[in-house]
C-alpha positions as protocol buffer text, in pm:
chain_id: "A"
residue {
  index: 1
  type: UNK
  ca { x: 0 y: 0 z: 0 }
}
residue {
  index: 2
  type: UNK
  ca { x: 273 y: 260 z: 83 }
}
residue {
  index: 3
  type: UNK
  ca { x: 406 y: 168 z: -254 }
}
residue {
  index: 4
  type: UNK
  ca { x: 78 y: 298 z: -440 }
}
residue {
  index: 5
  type: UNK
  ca { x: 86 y: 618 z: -202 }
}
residue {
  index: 6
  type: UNK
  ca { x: 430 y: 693 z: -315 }
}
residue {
  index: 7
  type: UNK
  ca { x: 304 y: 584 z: -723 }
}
residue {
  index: 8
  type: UNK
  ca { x: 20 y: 853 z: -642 }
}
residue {
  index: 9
  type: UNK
  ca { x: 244 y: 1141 z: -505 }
}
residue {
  index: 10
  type: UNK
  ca { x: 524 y: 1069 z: -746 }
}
residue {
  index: 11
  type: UNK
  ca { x: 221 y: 1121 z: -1048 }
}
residue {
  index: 12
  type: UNK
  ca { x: 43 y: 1394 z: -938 }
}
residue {
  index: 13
  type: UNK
  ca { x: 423 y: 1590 z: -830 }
}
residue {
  index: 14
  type: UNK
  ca { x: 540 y: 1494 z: -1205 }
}
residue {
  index: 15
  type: UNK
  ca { x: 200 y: 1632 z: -1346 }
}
residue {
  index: 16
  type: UNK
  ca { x: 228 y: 1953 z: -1128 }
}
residue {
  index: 17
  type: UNK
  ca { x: 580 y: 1960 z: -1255 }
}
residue {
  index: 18
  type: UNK
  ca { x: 497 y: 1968 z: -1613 }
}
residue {
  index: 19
  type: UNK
  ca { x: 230 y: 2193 z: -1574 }
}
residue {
  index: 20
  type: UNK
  ca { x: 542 y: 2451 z: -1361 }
}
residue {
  index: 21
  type: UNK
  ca { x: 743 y: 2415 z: -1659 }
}
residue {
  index: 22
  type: UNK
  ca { x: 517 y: 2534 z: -1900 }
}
residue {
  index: 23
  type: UNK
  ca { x: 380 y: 2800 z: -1717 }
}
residue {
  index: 24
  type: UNK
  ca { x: 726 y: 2945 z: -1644 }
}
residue {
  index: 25
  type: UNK
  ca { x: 889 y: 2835 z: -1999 }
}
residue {
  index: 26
  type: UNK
  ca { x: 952 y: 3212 z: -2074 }
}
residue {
  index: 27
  type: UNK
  ca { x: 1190 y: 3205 z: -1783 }
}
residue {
  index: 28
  type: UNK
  ca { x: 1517 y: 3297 z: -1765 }
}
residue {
  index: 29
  type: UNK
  ca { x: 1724 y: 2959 z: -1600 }
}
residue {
  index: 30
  type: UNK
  ca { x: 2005 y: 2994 z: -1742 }
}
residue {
  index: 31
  type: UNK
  ca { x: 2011 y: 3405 z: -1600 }
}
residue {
  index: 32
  type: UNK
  ca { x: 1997 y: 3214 z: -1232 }
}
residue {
  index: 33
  type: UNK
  ca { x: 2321 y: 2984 z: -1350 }
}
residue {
  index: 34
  type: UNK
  ca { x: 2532 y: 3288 z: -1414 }
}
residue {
  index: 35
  type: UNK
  ca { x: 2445 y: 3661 z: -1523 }
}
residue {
  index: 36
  type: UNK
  ca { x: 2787 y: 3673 z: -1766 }
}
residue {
  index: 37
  type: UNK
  ca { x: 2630 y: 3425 z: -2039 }
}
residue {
  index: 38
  type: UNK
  ca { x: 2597 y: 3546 z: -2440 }
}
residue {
  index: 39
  type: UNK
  ca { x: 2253 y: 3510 z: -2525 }
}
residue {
  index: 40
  type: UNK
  ca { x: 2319 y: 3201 z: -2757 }
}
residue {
  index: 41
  type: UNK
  ca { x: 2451 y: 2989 z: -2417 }
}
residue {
  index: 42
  type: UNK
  ca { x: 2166 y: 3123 z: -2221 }
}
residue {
  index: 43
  type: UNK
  ca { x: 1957 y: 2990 z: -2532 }
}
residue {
  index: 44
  type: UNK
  ca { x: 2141 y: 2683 z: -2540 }
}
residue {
  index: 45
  type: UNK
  ca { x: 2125 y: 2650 z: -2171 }
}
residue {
  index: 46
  type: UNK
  ca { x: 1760 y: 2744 z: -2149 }
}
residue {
  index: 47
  type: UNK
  ca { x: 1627 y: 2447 z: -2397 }
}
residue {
  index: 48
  type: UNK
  ca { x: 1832 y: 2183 z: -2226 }
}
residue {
  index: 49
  type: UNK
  ca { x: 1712 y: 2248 z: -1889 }
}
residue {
  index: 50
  type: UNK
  ca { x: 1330 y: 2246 z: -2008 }
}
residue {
  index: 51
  type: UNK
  ca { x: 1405 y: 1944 z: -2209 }
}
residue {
  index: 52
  type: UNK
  ca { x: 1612 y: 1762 z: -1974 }
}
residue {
  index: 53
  type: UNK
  ca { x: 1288 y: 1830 z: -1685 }
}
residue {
  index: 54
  type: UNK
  ca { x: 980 y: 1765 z: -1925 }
}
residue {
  index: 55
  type: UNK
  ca { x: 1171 y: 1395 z: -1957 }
}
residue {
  index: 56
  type: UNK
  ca { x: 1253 y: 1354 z: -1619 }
}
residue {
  index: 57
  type: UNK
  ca { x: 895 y: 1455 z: -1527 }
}
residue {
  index: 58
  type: UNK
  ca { x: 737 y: 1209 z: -1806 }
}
residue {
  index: 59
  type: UNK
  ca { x: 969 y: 946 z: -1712 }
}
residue {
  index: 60
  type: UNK
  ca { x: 833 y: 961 z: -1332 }
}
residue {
  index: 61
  type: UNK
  ca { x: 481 y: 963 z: -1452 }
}
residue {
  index: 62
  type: UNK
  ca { x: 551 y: 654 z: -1703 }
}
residue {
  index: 63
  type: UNK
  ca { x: 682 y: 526 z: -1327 }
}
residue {
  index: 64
  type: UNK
  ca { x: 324 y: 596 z: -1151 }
}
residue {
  index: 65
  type: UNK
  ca { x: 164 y: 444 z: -1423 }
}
residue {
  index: 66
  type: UNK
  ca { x: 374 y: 175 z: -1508 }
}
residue {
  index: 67
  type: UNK
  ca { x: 624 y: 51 z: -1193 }
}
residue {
  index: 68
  type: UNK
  ca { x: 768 y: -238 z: -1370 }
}
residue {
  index: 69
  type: UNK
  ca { x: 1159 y: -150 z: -1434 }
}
residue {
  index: 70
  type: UNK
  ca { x: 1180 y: -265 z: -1808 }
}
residue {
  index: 71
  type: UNK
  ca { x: 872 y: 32 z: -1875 }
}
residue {
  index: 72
  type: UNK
  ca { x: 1145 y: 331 z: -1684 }
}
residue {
  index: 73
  type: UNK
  ca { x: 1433 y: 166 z: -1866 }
}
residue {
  index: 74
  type: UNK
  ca { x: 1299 y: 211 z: -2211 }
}
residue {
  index: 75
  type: UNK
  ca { x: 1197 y: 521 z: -2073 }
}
residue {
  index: 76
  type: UNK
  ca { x: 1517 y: 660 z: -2063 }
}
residue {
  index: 77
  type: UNK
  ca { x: 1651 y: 507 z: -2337 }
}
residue {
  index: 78
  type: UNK
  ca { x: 1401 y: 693 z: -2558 }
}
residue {
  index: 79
  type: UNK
  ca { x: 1465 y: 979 z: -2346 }
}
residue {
  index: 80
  type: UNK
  ca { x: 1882 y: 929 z: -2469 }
}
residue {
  index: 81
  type: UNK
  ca { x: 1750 y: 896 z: -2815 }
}
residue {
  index: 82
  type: UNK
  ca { x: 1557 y: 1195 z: -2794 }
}
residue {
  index: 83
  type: UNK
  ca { x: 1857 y: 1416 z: -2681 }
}
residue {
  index: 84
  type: UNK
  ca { x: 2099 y: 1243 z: -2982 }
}
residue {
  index: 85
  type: UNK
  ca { x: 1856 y: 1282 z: -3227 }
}
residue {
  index: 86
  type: UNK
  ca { x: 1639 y: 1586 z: -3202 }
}
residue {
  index: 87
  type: UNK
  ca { x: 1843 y: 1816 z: -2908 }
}
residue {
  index: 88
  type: UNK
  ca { x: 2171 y: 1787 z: -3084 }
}
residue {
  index: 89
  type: UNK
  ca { x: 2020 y: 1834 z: -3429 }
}
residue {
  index: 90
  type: UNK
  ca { x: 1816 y: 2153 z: -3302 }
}
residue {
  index: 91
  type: UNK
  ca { x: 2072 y: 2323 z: -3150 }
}
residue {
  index: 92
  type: UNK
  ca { x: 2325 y: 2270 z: -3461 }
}
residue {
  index: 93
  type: UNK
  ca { x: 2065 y: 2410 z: -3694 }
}
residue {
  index: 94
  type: UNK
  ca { x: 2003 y: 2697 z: -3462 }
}
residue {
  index: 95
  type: UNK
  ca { x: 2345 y: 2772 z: -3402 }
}
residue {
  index: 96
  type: UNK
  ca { x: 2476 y: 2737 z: -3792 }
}
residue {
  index: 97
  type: UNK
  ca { x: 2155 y: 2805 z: -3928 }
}
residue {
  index: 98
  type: UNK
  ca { x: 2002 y: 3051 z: -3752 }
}
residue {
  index: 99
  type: UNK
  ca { x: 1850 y: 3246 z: -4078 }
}
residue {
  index: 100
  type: UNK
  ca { x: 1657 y: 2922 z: -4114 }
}
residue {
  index: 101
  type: UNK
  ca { x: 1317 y: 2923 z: -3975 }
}
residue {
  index: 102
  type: UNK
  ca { x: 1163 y: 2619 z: -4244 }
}
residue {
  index: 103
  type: UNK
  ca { x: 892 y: 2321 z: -4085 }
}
residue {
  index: 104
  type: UNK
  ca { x: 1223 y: 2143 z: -3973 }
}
residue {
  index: 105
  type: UNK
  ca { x: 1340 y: 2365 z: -3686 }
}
residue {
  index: 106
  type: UNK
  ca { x: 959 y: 2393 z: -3595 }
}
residue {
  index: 107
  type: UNK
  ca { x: 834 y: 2046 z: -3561 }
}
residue {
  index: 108
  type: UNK
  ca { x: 1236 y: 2011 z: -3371 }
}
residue {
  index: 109
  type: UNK
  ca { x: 1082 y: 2290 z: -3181 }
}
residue {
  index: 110
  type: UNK
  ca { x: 769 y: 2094 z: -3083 }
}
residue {
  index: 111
  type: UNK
  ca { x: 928 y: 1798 z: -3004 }
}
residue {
  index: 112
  type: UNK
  ca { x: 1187 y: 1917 z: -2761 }
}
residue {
  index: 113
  type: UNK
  ca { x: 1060 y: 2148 z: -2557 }
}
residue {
  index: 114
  type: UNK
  ca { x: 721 y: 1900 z: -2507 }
}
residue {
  index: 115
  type: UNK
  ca { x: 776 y: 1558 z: -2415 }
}
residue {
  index: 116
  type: UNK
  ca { x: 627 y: 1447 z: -2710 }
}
residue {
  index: 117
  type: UNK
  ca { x: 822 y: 1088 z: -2768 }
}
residue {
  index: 118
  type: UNK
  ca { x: 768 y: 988 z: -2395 }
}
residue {
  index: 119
  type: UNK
  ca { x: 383 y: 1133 z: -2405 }
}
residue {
  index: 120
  type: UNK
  ca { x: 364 y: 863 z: -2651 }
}
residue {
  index: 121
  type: UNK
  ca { x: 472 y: 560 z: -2458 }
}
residue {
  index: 122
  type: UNK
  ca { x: 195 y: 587 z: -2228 }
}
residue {
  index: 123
  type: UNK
  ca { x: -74 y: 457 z: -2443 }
}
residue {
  index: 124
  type: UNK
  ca { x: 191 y: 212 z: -2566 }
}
residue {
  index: 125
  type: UNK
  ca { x: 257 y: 84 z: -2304 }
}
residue {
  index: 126
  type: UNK
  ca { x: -98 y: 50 z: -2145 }
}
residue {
  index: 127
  type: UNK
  ca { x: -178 y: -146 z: -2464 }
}
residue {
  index: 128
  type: UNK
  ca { x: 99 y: -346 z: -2435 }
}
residue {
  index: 129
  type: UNK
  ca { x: -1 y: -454 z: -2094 }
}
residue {
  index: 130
  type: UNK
  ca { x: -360 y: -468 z: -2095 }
}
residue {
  index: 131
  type: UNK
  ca { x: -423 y: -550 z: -2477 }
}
residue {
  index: 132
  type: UNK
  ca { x: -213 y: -840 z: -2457 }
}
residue {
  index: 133
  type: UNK
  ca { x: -377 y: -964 z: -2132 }
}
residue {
  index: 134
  type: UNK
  ca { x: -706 y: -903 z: -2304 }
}
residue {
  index: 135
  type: UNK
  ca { x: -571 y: -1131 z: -2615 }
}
residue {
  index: 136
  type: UNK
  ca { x: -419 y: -1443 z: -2362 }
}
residue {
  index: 137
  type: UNK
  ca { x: -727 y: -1383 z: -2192 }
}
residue {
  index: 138
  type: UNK
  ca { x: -920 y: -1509 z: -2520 }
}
């Protein structure tokens, strides 16, 4: 039972989280860091600390909904992926590219600074465990 209270606080502190985040997304983190940052590493600084706590945030609500380890682990993998494959990407195009303003950099946009890839485990993974339950049920 005390595991369920802590699966319940853990959700609802994750969901308050990611509500906090969005609220105050037009704040200045990186300002907090250190006040003698250029813009671009305040930018820089700015979309990895929003996208590094969105993640962290999903990946404790995948926890409340999911406890099972191999759920968190893949998690966090996708999480890793995420950061290789759209943070990285982002910030080079921003960086070299800054001119460029095309539907790349905006659906980039969308997808790292909302936790868009680990939003999308959830139903996953509830399918995954009750669809196949419902199917060896049969």
């Amino acid at each position: 039972m005390e595991s369920l209270y802590k699966r319940w606080f853990t959700g609802i502190a994750c969901v308050t989280g990611l509500v906090m985040i969005y609220l105050f997304q037009k704040t200045n983190a990186a300002a907090l860091i250190s006040s003698d940052l250029t813009p671009l590493q305040q930018f820089l600084i700015n979309r990895s600390i929003r996208f590094l706590l969105n993640d962290f945030c999903m990946i404790g609500l995948i926890w409340a909904l999911f406890p099972e380890r191999k759920y968190v682990v893949f998690a966090i993998w996708v999480q890793l992926a995420g950061l290789v494959f759209f943070l990285i990407p982002y910030f080079v195009l921003k960086v070299y590219y800054p001119a460029y303003n095309g539907p790349l950099i905006s659906y980039l946009h969308r997808l790292i600074l909302n936790p868009t890839l680990l939003l999308l485990l959830i139903p996953a993974y509830y399918y995954q465990k009750h669809g196949l339950q419902r199917k060896s049920g049969d």
